[in-house]
C-alpha positions in Angstrom: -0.5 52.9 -0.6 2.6 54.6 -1.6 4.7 52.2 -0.1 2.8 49.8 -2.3 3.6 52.2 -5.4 7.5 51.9 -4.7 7.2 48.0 -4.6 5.8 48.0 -7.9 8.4 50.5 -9.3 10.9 48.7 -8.0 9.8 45.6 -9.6 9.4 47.2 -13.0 12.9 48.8 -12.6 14.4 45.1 -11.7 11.8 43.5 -15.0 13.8 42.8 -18.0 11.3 44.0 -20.6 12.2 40.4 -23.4 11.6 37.9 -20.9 9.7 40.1 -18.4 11.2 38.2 -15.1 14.0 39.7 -13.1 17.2 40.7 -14.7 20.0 38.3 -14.8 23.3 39.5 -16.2 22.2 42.9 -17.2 24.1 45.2 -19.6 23.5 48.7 -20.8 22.9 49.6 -24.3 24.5 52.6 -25.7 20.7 54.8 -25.5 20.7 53.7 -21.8 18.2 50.6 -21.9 19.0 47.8 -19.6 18.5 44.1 -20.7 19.6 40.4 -19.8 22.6 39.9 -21.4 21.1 36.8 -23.5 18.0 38.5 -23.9 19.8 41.1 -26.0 22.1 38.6 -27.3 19.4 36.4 -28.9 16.8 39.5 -29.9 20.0 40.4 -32.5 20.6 37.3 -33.6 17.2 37.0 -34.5 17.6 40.6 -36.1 20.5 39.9 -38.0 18.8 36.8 -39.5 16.3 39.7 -41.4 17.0 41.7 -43.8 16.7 45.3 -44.1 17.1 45.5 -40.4 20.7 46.2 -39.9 21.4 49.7 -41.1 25.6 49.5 -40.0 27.7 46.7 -39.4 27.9 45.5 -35.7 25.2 47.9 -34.8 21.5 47.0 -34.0 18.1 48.1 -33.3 17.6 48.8 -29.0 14.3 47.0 -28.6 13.0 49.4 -26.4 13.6 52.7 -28.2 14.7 51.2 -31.6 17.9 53.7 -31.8 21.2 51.7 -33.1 23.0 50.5 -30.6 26.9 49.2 -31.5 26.5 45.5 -30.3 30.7 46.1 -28.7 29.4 48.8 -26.6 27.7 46.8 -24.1 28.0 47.7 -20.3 27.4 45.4 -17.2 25.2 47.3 -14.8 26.6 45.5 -11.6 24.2 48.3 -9.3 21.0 46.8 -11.1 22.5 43.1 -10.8 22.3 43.8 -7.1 19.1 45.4 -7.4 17.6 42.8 -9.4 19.0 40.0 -6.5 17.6 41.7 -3.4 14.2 42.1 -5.2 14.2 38.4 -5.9 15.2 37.5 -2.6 12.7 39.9 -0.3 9.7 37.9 0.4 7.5 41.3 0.0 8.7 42.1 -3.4 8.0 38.6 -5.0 7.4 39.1 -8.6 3.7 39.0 -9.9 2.3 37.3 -12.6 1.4 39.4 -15.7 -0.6 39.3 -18.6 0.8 37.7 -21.1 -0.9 40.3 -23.6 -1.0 43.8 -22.0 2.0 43.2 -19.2 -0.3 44.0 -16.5 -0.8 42.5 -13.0 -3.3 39.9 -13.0 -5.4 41.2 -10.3 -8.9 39.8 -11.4 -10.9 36.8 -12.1 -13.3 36.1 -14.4 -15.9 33.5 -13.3 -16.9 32.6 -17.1 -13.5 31.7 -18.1 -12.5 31.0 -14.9 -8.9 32.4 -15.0 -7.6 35.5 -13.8 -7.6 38.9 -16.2 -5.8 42.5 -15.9 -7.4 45.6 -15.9 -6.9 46.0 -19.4 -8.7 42.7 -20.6 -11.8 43.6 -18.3 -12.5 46.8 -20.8 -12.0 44.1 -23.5 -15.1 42.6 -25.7 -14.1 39.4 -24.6 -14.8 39.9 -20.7 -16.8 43.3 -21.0 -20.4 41.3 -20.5 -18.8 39.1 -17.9 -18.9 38.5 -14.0 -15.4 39.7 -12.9 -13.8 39.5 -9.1 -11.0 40.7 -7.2 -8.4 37.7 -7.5 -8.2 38.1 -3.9 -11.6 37.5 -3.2 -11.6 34.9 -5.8 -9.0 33.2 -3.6 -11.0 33.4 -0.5 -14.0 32.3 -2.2 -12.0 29.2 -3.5 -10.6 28.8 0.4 -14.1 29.2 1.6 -14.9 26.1 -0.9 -12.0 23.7 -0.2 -12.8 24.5 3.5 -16.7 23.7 3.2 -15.3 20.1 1.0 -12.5 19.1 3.7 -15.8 19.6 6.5 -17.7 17.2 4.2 -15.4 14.4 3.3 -14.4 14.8 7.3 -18.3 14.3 8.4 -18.8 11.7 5.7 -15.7 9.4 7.1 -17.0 10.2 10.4 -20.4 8.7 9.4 -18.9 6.0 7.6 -16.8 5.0 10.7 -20.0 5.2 13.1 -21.8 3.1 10.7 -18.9 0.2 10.9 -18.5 0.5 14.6 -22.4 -0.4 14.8 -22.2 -3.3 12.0 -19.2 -4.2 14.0 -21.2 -4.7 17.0 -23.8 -6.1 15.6 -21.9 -8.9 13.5 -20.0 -9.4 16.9 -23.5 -9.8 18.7 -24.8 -12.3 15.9 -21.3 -14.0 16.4 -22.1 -14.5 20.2 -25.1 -15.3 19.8 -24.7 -18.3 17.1 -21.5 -19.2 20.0 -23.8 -19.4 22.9 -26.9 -21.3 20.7 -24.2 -23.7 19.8 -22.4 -23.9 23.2 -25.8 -24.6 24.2 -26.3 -27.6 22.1 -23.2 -29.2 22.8 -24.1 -28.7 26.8 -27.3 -30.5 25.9 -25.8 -32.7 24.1 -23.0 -33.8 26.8 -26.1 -33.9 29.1 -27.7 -36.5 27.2 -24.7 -38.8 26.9 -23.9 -38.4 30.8 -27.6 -39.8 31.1 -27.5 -42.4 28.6 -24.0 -43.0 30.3 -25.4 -43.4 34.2 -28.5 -45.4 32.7 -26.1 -48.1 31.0 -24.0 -48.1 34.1 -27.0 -48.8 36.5 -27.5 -51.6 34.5 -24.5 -53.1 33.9 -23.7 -52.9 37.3 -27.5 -54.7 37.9 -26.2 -57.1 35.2 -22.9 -57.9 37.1 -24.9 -58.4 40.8 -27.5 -61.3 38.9 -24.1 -63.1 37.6 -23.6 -64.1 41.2 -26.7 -65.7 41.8 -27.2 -69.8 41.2 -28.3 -70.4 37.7 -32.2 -71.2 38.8 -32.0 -67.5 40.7 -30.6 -65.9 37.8 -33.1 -66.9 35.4 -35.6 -65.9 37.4 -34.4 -62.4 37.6 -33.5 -61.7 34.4 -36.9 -60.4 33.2 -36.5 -57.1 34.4 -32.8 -56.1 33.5 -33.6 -57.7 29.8 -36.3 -55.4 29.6 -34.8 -52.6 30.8 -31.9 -53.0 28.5 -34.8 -53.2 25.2 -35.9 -49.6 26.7 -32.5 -48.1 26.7 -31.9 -46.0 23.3 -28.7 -44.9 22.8 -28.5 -41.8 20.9 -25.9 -40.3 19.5 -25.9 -36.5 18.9 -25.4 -35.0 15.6 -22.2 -33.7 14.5 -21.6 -30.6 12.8 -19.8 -30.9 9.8 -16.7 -28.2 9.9 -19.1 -25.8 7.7 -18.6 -21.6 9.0 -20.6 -19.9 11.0 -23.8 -18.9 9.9 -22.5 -14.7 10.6 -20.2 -14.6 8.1 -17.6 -11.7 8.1 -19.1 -9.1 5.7 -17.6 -5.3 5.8 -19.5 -3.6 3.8 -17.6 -1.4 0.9 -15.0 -3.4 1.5 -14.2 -5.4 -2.3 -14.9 -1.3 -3.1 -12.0 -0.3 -1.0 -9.7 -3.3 -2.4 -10.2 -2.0 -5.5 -8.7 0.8 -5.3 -5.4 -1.6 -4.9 -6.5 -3.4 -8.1 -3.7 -4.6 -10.3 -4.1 -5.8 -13.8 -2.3 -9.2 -13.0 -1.8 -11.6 -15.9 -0.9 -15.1 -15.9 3.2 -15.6 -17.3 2.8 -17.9 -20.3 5.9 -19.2 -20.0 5.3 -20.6 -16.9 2.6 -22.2 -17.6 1.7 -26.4 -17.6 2.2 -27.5 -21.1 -1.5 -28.6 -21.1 -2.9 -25.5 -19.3 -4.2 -23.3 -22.3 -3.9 -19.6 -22.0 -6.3 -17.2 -24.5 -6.1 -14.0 -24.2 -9.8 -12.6 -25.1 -8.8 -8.9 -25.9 -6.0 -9.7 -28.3 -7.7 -13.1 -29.3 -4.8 -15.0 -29.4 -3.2 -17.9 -27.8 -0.4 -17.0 -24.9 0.7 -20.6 -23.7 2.5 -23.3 -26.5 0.8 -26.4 -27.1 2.8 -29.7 -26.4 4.5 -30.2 -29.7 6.2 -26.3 -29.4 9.5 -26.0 -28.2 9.2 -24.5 -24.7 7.6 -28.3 -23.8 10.2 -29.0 -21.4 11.3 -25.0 -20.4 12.8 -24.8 -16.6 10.4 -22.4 -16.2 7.2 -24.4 -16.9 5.1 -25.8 -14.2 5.3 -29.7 -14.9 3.8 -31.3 -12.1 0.1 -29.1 -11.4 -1.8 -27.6 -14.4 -0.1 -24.2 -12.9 0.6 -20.7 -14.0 2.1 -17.6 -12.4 1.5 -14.1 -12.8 3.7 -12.3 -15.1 3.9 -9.3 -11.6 6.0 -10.2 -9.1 5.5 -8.1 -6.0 8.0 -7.3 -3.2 6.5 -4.1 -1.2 3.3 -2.5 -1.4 -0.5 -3.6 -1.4 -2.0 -5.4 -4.2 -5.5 -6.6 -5.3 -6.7 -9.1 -8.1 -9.6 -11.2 -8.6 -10.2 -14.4 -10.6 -13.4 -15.6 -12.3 -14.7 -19.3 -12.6 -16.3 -21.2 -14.2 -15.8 -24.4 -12.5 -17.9 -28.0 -13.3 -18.3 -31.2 -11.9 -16.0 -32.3 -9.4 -13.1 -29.9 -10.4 -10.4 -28.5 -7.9 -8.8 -25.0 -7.9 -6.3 -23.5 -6.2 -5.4 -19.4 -6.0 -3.5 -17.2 -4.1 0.4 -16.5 -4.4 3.8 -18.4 -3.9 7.4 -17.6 -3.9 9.2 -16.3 -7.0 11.8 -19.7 -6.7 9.1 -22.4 -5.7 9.5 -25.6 -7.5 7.9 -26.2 -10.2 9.2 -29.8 -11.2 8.0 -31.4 -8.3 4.6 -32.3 -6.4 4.8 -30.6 -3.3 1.8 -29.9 -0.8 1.3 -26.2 -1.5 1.4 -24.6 1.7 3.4 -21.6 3.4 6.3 -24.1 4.6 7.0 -24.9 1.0 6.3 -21.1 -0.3 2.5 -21.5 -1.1 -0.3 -19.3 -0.3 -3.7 -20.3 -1.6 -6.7 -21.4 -1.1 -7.9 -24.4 -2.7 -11.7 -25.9 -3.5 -11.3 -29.1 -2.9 -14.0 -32.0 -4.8 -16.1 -28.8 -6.6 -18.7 -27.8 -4.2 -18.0 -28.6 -0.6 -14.7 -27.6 1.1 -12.1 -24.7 0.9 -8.9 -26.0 2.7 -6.0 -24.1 3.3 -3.6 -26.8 4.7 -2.9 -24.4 7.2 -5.8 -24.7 9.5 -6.8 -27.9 11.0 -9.8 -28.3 9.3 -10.8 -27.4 6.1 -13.8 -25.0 5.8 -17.3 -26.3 4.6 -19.3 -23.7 2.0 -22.8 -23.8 1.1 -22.2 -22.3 -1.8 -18.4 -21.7 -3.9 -17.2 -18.6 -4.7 -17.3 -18.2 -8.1 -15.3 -14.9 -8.4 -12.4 -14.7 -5.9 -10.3 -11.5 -4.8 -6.8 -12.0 -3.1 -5.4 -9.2 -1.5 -1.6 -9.0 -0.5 -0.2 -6.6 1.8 3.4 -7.5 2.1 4.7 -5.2 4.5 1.8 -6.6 6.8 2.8 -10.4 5.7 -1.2 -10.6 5.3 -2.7 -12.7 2.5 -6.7 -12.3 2.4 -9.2 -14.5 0.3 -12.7 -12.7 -0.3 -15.8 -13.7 -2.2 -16.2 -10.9 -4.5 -20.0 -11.4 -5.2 -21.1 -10.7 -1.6 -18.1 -9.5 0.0 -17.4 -12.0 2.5 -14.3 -13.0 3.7 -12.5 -16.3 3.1 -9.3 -16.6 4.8 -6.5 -14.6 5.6 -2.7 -16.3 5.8 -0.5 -13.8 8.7 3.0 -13.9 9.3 5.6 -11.9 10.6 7.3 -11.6 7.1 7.5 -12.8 3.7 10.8 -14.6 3.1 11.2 -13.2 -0.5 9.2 -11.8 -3.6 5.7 -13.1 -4.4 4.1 -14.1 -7.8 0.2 -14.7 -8.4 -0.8 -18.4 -8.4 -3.1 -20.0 -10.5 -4.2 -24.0 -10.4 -6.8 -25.7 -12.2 -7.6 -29.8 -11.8 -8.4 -31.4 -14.6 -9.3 -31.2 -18.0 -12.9 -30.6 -19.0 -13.0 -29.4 -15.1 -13.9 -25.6 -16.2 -11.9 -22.3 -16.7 -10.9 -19.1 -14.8 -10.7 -16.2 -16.0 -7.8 -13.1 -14.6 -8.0 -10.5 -16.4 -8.4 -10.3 -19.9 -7.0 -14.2 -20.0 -8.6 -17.0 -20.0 -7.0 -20.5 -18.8 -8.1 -24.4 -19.1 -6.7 -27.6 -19.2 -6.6 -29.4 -22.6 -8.1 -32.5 -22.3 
């Protein structure tokens, strides 16, 4: 305890009493108080700005004792300099926060204010009737508590993670399942024709032997193959459209994790078709020029698809939109991102060759092609709200369907070759909206 004392003392001894941190550049007044140089400096300036105060010229008021002190006669004090740098240096003797009122260690904690107190402000009315701790038991009562919430959010990820292993498995199971009933098929299928095959075989090859036979032979013999050939029925097995399977890739939480990479992407109107309207619904206000304004022909306008890009353009990190629409009829859309340089004059298939990434509905309610993948992909029903998720460090571009969480399509490559911009495409006018953000876009018709 008393080597706890002398720690304090020395402290105090090492405490400027203005700013109440450790000395820095202390002098000596001429009554023996020690200050910061420009703590005394500016406590006389502010003295000398009042009147009354100064009672002889160049002499002030020692803030501690109040005698006049003759502002030439200040002394460095290069002992308490040194004494003042080995307190601040010594791990042990690291200075403690006082009370801003009553310069006291702050060595409690009140629960109902929830900040720490001195001794003095515990006998106060304001904390007298309150519940009042040791700040170091406060401290290891807050420990205890981060401790207990860093166990939970540890057992809830470990839950979480259990519970996606087992969906995991069981889409995977579903998955082999639908593989094997449809492998199944197609053996059965394959089956048949090698029947219908070896039946039409027999009797061509029955056919072939009556050719050879004198006409009054053949005619006579004919009876049976001709009726066999009536009871033959070829049938031909039913082919699957390219639709996908019926286990669809569904993580659950998933869109709820992408969101917390959501960006507040909104289409550039100056990039935009010179028939593709842009109305912003929060501002109600136009964005994109009609026909007749001057940026008709701008360099940066999309010319040959009702187009827009975003306004973003992304080089590093993980971003996460989504698009809303309101598609009719026969309309085609296209969404996903592009390069920052693609060309916008001409009609160019949009695909990754030409700097395209997107996904595209192709005749309203039937196909999502990617022109990446051999076939396009038949959906029972179109999304009607669509997130993209870019990870360009990955060189992973991800479709989902945002109203049951399904995944679309995902574009992979070892790298992007240069910045990325959203991409928006509608089809035709009268064909419907989207909706990014706050903006709404159609084509005029």
């Amino acid at each position: 305890m008393e080597a706890v004392e002398l720690a304090r003392k020395l402290q105090e001894e090492a405490t400027c009493s203005i700013c109440l941190d450790y000395f820095t550049d202390p002098v000596m007044t001429a009554c023996g108080h020690n200050f910061c140089r420009a703590c005394i400096q500016l406590s006389w300036e502010k003295a000398r700005g009042k009147k009354g105060r100064r009672k002889q010229k160049g002499s002030f008021p020692c803030p501690e004792c109040r005698q006049m002190s003759p502002q030439r006669n200040l002394l460095p004090n290069r002992l308490l300099t040194k004494v003042a740098e080995m307190v601040r240096q010594h791990p042990g003797l690291q200075k403690q926060d006082l009370c801003h009122e009553h310069h006291e260690p702050l060595k409690l904690f009140c629960q109902e204010d929830q900040s720490p107190i001195c001794v003095v402000c515990r006998e106060s009315r304001e904390h007298r009737l309150h519940r009042v701790l040791p700040a170091e038991e406060a401290v290891q009562g807050y420990k205890n508590k981060v401790k207990e919430r860093r166990e939970r959010i540890v057992l809830e990820f470990e839950k979480n993670h259990l519970y996606l292993v087992e969906e995991k498995q069981r889409l995977l199971q579903a998955l082999e399942r639908e593989e094997e009933e449809t492998s199944s098929r197609l053996r059965e299928n394959v089956a048949c024709l090698d029947r219908q095959s070896h039946s039409l075989e027999l009797l061509l090859l029955q056919l072939e032997e009556r050719s050879t036979q004198g006409p009054l032979q053949m005619l006579q013999d004919m009876k049976e193959p001709l009726s066999r050939k009536n009871n033959v029925s070829v049938q031909c097995p039913e082919v699957a459209p390219p639709t996908r399977p019926r286990t669809v890739c569904r993580v659950p939480g998933q869109i709820e994790m992408l969101r917390s990479f959501l960006e507040d992407v909104v289409p550039d109107a100056t990039s935009a078709y010179p028939y593709l309207l842009l109305y912003d619904s929060r501002q109600r206000r136009y964005l994109s020029s009609s026909p007749e304004g001057s940026g008709f022909c701008s360099k940066d306008r999309f010319v040959a698809y009702p187009c827009a890009v975003g306004q973003t353009t992304f080089s590093s990190g993980r971003h996460y939109w989504e698009v809303g629409m309101n598609i009719t009829g026969d309309a085609l859309w296209a969404l996903g991102v592009c390069r920052d340089n693609v060309s916008r004059k001409d009609r160019v298939p949009k695909c990754p060759e030409n700097g395209f990434w997107v996904v595209q509905l192709s005749k309203g309610t039937k196909y999502l092609s990617t022109l990446s993948a051999l076939t396009p992909v038949m959906l029972m029903e179109p999304p009607s709200h669509v997130g993209i998720f870019l990870d360009f460090e990955a060189g992973e571009v991800s479709f989902y369907s945002v109203s049951d969480g399904s995944h679309l399509h995902t574009y992979s490559q070892a790298a992007f070759p240069g910045p990325l911009q959203p991409f928006f495409c509608l089809g035709a006018p009268k064909s419907g909206q989207m909706v990014i953000s706050t903006v709404s876009m159609w084509v005029k018709g």
